[in-house]
C-alpha distance (Angstrom), angle and dihedral (degrees) to the residues before:
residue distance angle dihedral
X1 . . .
X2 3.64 . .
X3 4.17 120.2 .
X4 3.85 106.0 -124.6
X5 3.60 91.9 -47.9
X6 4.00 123.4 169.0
X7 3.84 112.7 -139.5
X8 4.20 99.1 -129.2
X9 3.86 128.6 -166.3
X10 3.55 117.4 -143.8
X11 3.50 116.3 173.0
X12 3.63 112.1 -35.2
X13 3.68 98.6 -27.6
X14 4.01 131.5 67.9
X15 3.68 118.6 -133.7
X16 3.96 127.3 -150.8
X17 3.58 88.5 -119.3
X18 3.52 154.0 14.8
X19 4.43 91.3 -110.1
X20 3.76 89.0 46.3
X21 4.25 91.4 55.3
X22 3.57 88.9 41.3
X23 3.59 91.9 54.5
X24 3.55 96.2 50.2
X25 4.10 94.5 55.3
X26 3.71 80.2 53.4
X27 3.57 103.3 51.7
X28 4.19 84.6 39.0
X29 3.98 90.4 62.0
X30 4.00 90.2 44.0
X31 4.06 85.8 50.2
X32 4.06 94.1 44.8
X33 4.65 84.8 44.0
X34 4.15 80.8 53.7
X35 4.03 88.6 -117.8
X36 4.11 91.2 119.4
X37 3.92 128.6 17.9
X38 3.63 141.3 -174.7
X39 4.01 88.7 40.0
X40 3.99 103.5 -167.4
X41 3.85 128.1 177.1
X42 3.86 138.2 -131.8
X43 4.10 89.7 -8.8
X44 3.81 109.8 -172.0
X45 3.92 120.2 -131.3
X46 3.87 116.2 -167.9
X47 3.89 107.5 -135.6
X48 3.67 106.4 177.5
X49 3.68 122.1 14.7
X50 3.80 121.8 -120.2
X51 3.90 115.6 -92.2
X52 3.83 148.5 -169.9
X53 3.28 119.5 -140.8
X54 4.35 129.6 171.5
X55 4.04 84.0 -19.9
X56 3.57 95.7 -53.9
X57 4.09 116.8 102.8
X58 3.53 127.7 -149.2
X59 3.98 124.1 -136.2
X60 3.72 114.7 -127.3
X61 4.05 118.9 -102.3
X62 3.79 114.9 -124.4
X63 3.63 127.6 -171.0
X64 4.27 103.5 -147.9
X65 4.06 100.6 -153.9
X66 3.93 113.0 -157.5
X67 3.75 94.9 -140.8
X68 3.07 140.4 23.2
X69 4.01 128.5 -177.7
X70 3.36 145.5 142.3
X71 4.31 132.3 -118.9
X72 3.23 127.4 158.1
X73 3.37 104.0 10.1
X74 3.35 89.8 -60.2
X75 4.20 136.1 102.4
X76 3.68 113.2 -124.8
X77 3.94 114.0 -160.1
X78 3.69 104.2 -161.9
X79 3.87 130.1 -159.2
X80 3.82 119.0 -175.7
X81 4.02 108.3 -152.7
X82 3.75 139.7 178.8
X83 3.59 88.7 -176.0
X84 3.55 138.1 4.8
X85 3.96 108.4 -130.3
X86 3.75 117.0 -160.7
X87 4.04 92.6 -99.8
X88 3.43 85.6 61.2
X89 3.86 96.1 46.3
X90 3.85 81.6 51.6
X91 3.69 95.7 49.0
X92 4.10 99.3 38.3
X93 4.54 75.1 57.5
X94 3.61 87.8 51.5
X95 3.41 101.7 44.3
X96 4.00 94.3 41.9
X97 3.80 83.8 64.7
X98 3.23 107.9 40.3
X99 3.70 99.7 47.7
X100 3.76 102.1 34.7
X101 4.12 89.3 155.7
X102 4.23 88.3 63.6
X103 3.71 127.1 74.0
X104 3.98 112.0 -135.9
X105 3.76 114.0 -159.0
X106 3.49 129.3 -167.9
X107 4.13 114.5 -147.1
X108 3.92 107.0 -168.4
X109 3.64 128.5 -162.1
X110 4.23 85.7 -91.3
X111 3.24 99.5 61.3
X112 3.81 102.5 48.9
């Protein structure tokens, strides 16, 4: 469920809001000044595997990041968020410890 967010097209692809497409022209200028590179959209990360259990299976979790990029010889998975719901809370957990290696950051409507 999305929080009175405006779908927004930026180029040829339409963002879940207007932070989110905002974001992306930002991170697009750092790529083209050579600050960022390899800029890649709504990257899936598998969280929990899927599962039977007593006959009944169990879909995987996935975390979808907005961005992701690398700088500084590092990869940056982005999320751009107005408000952290409790799924995400759950997932941010989930993906913390799973993927231990990455560094998740969280870009809120104050910062951009």
């Amino acid at each position: 469920m999305k929080y009175k967010n405006k779908k927004t097209k930026v180029d040829m692809y339409v963002f879940d809001s207007a932070l989110e497409a905002k974001r992306y022209k930002q991170l697009v200028l750092l790529e083209r000044a050579g600050e960022i590179s390899n800029l890649r959209l709504q990257v899936p990360f598998l969280l929990q595997e899927s599962f039977r259990k007593n006959n009944k299976t169990y879909r995987k979790i996935e975390y979808i990041a907005d961005f992701v990029y690398e700088q500084n010889g590092q990869t940056i998975v982005e999320d751009t968020k107005g408000i952290k719901t409790d799924v995400f809370k759950i997932k941010q957990k989930l993906f913390e410890h799973k993927y231990k290696d990455l560094t998740l950051k969280i870009v809120t409507k104050e910062e951009i």
